[in-house]
C-alpha positions as CSV (number, residue, x, y, z in Angstrom):
1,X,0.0,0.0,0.0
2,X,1.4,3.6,-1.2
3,X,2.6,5.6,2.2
4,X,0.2,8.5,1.4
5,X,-2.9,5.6,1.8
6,X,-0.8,3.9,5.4
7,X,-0.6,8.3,6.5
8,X,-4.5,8.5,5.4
9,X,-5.9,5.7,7.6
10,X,-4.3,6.4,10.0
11,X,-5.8,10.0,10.5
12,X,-8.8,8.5,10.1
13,X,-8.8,6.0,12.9
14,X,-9.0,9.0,15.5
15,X,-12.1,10.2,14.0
16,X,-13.8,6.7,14.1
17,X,-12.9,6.4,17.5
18,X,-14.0,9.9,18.4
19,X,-17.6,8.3,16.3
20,X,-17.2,5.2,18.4
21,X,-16.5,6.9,22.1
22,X,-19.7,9.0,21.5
23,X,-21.8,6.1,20.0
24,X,-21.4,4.1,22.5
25,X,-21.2,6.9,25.6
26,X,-24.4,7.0,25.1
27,X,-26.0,3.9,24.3
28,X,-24.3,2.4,27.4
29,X,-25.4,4.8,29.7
30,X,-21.6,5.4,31.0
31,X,-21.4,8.6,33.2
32,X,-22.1,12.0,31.8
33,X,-20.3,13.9,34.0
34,X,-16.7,14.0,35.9
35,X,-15.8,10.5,38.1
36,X,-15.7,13.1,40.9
37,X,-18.5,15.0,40.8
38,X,-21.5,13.8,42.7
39,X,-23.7,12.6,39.9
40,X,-27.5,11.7,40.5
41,X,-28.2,8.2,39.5
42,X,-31.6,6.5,39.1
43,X,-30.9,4.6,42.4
44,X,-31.0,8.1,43.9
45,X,-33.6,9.7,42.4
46,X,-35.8,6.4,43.7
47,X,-34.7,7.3,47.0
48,X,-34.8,11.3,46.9
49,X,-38.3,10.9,45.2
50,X,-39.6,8.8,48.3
51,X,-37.5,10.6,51.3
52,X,-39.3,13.9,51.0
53,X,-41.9,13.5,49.4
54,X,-45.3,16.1,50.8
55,X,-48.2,13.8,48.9
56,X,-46.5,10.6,50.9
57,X,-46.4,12.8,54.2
58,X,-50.1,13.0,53.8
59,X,-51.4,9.8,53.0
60,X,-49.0,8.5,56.2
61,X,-50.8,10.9,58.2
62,X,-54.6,10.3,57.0
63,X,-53.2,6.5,57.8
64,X,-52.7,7.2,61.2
65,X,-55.9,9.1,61.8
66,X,-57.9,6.4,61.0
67,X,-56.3,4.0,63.2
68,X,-57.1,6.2,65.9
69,X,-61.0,6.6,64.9
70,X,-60.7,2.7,64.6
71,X,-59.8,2.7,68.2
72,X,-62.2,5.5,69.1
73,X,-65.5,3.9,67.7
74,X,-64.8,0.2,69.5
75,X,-65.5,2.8,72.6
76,X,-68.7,3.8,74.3
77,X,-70.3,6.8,73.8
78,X,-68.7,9.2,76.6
79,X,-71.4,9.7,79.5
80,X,-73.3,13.5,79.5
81,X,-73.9,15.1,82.1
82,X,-77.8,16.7,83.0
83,X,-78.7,19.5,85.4
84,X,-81.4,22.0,85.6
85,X,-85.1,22.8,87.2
86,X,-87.3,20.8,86.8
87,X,-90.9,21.9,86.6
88,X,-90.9,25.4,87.9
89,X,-94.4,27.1,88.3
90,X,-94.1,30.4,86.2
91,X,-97.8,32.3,86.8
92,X,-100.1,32.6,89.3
93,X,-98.9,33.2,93.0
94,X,-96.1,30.4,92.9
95,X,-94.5,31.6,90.3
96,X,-90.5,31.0,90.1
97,X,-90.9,29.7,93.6
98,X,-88.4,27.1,94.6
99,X,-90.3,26.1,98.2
100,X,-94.3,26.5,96.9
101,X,-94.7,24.0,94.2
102,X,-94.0,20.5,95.7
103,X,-92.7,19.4,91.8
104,X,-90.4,22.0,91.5
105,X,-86.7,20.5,91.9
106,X,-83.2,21.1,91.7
107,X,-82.2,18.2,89.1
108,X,-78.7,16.8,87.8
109,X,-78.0,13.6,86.6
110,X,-76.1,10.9,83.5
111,X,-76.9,9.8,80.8
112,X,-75.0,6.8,79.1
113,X,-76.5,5.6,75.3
114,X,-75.3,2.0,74.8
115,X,-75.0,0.5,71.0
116,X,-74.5,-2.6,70.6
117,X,-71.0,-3.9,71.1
118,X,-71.2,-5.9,67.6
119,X,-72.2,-2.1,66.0
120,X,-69.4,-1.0,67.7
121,X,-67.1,-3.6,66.7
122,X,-68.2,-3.8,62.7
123,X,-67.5,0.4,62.8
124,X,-64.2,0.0,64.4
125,X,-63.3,-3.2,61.6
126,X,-64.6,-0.3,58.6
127,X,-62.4,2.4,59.9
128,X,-59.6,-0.3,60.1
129,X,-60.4,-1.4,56.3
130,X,-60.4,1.7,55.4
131,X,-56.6,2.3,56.7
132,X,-55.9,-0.7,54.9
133,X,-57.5,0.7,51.4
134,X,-55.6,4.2,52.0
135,X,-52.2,2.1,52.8
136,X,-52.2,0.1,50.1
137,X,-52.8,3.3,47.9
138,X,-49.8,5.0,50.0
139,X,-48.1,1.7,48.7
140,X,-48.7,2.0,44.9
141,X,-48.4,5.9,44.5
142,X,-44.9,5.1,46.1
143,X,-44.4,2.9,43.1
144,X,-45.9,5.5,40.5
145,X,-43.8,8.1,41.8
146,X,-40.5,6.2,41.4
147,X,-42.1,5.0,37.5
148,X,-42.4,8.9,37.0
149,X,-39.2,9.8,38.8
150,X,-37.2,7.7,36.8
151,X,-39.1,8.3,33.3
152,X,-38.5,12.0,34.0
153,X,-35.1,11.1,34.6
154,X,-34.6,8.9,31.5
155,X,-35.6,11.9,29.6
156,X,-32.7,14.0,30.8
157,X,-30.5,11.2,30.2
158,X,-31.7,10.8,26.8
159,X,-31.2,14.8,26.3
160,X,-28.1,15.0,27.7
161,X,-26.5,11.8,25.6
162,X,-28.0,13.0,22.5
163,X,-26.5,16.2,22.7
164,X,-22.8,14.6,23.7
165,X,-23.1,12.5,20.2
166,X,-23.8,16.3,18.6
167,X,-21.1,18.3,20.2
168,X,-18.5,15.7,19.8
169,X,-19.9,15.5,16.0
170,X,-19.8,19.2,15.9
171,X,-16.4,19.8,17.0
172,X,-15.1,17.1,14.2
173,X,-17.7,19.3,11.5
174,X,-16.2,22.5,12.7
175,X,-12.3,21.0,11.9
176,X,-13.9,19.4,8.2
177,X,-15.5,23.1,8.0
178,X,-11.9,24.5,8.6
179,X,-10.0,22.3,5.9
180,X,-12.3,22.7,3.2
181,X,-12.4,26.2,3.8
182,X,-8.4,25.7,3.5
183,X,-9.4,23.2,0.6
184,X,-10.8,25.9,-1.4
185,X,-8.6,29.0,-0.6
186,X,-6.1,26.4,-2.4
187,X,-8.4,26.2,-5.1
188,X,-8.2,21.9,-4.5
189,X,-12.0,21.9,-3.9
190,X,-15.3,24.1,-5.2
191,X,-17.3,26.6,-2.8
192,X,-20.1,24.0,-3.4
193,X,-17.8,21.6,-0.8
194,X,-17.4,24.7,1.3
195,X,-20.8,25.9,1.6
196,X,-21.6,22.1,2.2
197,X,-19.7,21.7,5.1
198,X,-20.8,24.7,6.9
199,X,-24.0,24.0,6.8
200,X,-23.2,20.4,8.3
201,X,-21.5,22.2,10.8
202,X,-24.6,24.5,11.7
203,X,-27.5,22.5,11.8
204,X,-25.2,19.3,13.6
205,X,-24.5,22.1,16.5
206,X,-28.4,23.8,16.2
207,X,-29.2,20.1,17.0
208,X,-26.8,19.7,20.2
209,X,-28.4,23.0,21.4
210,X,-31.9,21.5,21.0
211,X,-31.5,18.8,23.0
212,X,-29.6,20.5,25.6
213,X,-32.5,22.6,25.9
214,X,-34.7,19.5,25.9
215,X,-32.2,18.2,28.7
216,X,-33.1,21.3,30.7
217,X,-37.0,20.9,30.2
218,X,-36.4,17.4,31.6
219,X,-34.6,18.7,35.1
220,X,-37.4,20.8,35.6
221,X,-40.1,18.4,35.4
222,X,-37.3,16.0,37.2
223,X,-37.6,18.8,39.8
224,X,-41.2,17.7,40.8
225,X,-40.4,14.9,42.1
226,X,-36.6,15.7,43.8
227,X,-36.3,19.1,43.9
228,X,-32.9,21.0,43.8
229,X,-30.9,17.7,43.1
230,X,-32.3,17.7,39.6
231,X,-29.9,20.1,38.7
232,X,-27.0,17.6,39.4
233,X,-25.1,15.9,36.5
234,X,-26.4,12.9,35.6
235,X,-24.9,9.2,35.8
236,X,-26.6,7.4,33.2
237,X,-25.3,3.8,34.6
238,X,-28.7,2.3,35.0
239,X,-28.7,-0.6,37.8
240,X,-32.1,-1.8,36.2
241,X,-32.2,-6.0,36.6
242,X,-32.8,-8.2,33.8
243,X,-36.7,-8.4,34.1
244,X,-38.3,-12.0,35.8
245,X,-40.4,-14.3,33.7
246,X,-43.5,-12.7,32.5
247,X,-45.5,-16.3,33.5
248,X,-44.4,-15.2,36.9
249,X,-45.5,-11.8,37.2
250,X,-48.5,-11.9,35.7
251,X,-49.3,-15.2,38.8
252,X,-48.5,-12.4,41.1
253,X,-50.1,-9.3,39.3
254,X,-53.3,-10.0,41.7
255,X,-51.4,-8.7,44.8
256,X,-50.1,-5.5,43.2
257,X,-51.5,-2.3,45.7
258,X,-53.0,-1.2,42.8
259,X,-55.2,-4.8,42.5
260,X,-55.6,-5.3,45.8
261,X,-57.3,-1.7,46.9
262,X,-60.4,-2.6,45.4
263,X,-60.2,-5.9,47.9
264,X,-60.0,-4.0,50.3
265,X,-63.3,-1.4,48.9
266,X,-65.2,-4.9,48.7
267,X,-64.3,-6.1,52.5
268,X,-65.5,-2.5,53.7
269,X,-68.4,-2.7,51.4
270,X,-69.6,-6.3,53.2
271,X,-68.9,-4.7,56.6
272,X,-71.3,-1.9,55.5
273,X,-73.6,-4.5,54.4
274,X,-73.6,-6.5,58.5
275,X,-73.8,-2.7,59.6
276,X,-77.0,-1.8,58.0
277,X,-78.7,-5.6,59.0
278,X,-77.2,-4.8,62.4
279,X,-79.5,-1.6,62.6
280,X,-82.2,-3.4,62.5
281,X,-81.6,-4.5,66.1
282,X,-82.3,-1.8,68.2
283,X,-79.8,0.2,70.3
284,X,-80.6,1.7,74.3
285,X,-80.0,4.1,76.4
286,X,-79.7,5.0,79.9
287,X,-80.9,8.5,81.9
288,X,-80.6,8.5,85.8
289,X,-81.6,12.1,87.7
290,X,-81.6,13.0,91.2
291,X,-84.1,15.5,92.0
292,X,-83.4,18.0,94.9
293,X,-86.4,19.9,96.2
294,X,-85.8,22.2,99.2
295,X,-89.3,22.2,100.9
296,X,-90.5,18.3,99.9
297,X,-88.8,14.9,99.8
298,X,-85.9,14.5,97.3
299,X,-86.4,12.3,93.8
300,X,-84.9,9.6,92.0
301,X,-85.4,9.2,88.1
302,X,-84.5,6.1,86.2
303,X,-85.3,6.3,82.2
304,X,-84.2,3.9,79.8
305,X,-85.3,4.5,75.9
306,X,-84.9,2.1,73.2
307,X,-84.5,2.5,69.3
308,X,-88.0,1.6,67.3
309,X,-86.6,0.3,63.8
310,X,-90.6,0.9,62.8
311,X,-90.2,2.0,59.0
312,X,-86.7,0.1,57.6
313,X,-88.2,0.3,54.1
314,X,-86.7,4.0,53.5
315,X,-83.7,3.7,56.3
316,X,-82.6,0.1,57.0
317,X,-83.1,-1.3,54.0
318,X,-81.9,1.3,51.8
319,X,-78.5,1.6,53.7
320,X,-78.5,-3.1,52.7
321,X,-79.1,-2.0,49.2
322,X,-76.5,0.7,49.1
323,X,-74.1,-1.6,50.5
324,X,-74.7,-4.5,48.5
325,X,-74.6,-2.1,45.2
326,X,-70.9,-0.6,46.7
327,X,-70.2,-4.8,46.9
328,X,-71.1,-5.7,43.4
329,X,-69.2,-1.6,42.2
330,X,-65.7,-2.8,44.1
331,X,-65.7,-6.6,42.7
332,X,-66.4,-5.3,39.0
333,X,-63.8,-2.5,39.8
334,X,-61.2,-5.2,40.6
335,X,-61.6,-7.6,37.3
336,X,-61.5,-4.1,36.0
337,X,-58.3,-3.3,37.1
338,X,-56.9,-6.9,36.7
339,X,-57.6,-6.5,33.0
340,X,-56.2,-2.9,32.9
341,X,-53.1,-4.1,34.3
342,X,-52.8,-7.5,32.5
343,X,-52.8,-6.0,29.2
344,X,-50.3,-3.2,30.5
345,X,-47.6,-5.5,31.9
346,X,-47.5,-8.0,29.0
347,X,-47.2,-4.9,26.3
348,X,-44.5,-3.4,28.4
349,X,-42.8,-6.7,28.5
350,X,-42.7,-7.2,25.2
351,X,-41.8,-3.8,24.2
352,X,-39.0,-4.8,26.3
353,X,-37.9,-7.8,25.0
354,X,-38.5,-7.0,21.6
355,X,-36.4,-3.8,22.2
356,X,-33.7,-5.8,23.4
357,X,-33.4,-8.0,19.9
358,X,-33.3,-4.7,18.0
359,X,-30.4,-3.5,20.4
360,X,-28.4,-6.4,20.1
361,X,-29.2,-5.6,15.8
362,X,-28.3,-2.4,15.9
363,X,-24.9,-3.5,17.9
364,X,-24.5,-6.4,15.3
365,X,-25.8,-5.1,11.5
366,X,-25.9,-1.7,11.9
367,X,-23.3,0.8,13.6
368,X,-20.3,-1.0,13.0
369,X,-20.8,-1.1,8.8
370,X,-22.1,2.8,9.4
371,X,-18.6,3.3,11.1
372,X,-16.6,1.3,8.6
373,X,-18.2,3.6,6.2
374,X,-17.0,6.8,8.1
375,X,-14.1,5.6,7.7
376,X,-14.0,4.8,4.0
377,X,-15.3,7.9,2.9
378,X,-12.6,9.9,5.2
379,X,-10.2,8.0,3.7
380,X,-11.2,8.1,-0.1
381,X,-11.4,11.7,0.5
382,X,-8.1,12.7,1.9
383,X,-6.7,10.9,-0.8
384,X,-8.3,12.3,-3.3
385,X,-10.3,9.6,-4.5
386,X,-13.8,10.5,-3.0
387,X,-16.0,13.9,-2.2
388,X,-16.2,15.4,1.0
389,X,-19.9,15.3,0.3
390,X,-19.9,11.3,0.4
391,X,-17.9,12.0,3.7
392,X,-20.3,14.2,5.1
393,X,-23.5,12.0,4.2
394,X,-22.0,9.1,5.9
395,X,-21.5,10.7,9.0
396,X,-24.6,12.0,9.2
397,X,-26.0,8.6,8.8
398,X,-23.9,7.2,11.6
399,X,-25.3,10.4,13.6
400,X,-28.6,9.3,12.9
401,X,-27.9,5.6,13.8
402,X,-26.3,6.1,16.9
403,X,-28.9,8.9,17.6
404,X,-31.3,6.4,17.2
405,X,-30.1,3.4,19.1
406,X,-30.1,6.0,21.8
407,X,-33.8,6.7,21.6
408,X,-34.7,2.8,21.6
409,X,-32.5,2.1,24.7
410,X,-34.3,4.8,26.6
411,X,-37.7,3.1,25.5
412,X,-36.5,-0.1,26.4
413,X,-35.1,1.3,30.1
414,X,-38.6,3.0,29.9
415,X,-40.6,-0.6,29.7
416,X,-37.9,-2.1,32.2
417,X,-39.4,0.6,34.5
418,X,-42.9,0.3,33.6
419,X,-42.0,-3.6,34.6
420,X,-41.0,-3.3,37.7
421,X,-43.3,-0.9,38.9
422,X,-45.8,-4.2,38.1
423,X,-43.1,-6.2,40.0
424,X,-45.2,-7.3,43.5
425,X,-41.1,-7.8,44.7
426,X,-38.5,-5.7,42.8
427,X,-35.1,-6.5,43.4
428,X,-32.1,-5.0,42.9
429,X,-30.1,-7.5,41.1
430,X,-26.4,-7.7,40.0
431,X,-27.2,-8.2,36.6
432,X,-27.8,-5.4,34.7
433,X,-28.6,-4.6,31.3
434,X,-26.3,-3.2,28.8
């Protein structure tokens, strides 16, 4: 081989590799910013996303409140106290006379109202269901924050690798730029090659810029969920597992928080059901009054009262019928959501899986003849063999390639996510995707 063609390869293997380092920067997800800064990584943002959370604070604390009304309606009413006059004359010549009217008295006394201990009980199990309904919510908007956490996240890492393809692109277009400027000052090339290059140049960096802003769009909404450490450099090193058989997750879909609130709806919705029968049986009550007269002998008053379930067409039995209608709503809610979630799992699985096979393509059939041909058409070039046109077009088309091997591996880090937020046990496993 002539020396000229041994010196013309090999100034074109630094450019490949400069191709190559960004290419593959990016598709790997290897860290965006200096070893020494303190990058934000999606293991972080899961945690920073749950640690201070104000929507999480709440739930927790509507949690605890009805534990404490759980505990508060097992109890008996509280006792109330009675005291005034009792029959007091207020014409004729005994008017407000505490000594001439032998009914007038002094009175005070208790009175104690007694449901039945099994009402008491069934209220105290609702209020308890009901924490159980609002935990296992708390439960799976923990999991739906961390999905959107870390999709917002994958967006700035998307942004941010994109634009490290451009710049390092548009730092190489600026130097091609510069020697077919020097190319045509020469007179060894046409302003047609000139003119061609700088506007490679212009729209590869307008591009950069583009997603950089796109990568700052993403911090903010990134923001939302972690506040000021969205601004951090990103590490792109995604510990995301190798996803468990989808026969296996879809056995355990039916204990997902999501699946398993409605459950919950339907236990609360039978224990309304034995509440409204239960009010048929009548609750009592309890009045004792000691009567103080200053001129006649003292008094004693004992009144019990009952509840008269006379008319349970409009009360009783409406509140059985409600019931059983919120029974039948939470079971049909359920196979709802079952199917909802079914159908979501299995296409986010195979999204992933078939996103997998078209990464290990692109790896394989794609990027590495889209480099050899960077590297032909650099070469034919400086020789003088080819046109920097034929140079430019194939770098482009390796931009576009690697560009879009980019975009699939966030999709398919985007349906690993969307997976194990379905996952009723996410691990963190040592095997990670690449």
């Amino acid at each position: 081989m002539p020396a000229h063609q041994h010196r013309a390869i090999a100034r074109t293997r630094p450019l490949a590799a400069a191709l190559s380092c960004g290419a593959l920067s990016a598709l790997s997800f290897v860290a965006l910013a200096d070893p020494t800064d303190l990058r934000l990584t999606l293991a972080e943002v899961d945690r920073l996303a749950l640690s201070d959370q104000p929507i999480l604070a709440s739930g927790a604390a509507n949690i605890r409140a009805l534990r404490d009304q759980s505990l508060a309606a097992a109890q008996l009413p509280d006792p109330r106290l009675i005291a005034g006059v009792m029959q007091m004359p207020v014409n004729g010549g005994e008017a407000l006379s505490f000594r001439d009217d032998d009914f007038t008295a002094l009175s005070v006394g208790v009175a104690q109202e007694f449901p039945r201990a099994a009402k008491r009980r069934l209220r105290a199990a609702a209020l308890d269901q009901e924490a159980d309904g609002t935990r296992l919510a708390l439960t799976e908007l923990e999991r739906r924050i961390q999905l959107n956490a870390g999709s917002a996240y994958l967006d700035v890492v998307a942004a941010a690798a994109g634009a490290q393809i451009l710049e390092r692109l548009t730092a190489e277009a600026e130097r091609q730029q510069a020697a077919a400027n020097i190319n045509f000052v020469a007179g060894r090339s046409g302003q047609p090659e000139l003119l061609a290059a700088t506007v490679d140049a212009a729209l590869t960096a307008d591009r950069g810029r583009a997603l950089r802003q796109r990568e700052q769009a993403g911090r903010a909404a990134l923001a939302r969920w972690i506040g000021p450490a969205a601004e951090r450099q990103v590490d792109a090193s995604l510990d995301l597992p190798v996803a468990p058989p989808l026969a296996g997750l879809l056995d355990e879909l039916p204990r997902h928080p999501w699946l398993a609130a409605p459950a919950t709806k339907e236990k609360l919705a039978a224990t309304d059901l034995q509440l409204a029968r239960a009010a048929l049986k009548p609750d009592w009550r309890m009045e004792i009054r000691y009567d103080h007269r200053l001129e006649f002998p003292d008094l004693v008053t004992v009144m019990v009262g009952i509840d008269l379930p006379l008319f349970p067409g409009n009360r009783q039995n409406r509140s059985s019928a409600a019931a059983n209608a919120r029974l039948s709503a939470a079971s049909t809610e359920r196979e709802d959501r079952l199917r909802e979630a079914t159908a979501s799992l299995m296409g986010a699985y195979r999204e992933w899986q078939a996103g997998r096979g078209r990464l290990v393509y692109y790896d394989e059939s794609v990027l590495p003849p889209a480099r050899d041909r960077v590297e032909a058409t650099l070469l034919a070039y400086r020789s003088g063999s080819g046109a920097l046109a034929g140079f430019l077009d194939a770098r482009r088309s390796l931009m576009e390639a690697e560009l879009m091997r980019l975009d699939l591996y966030v999709q398919v880090a985007r349906a690993r996510l969307q997976i194990r937020y379905f996952d009723t046990e996410p691990e963190l496993a040592t095997e990670t995707e690449q």
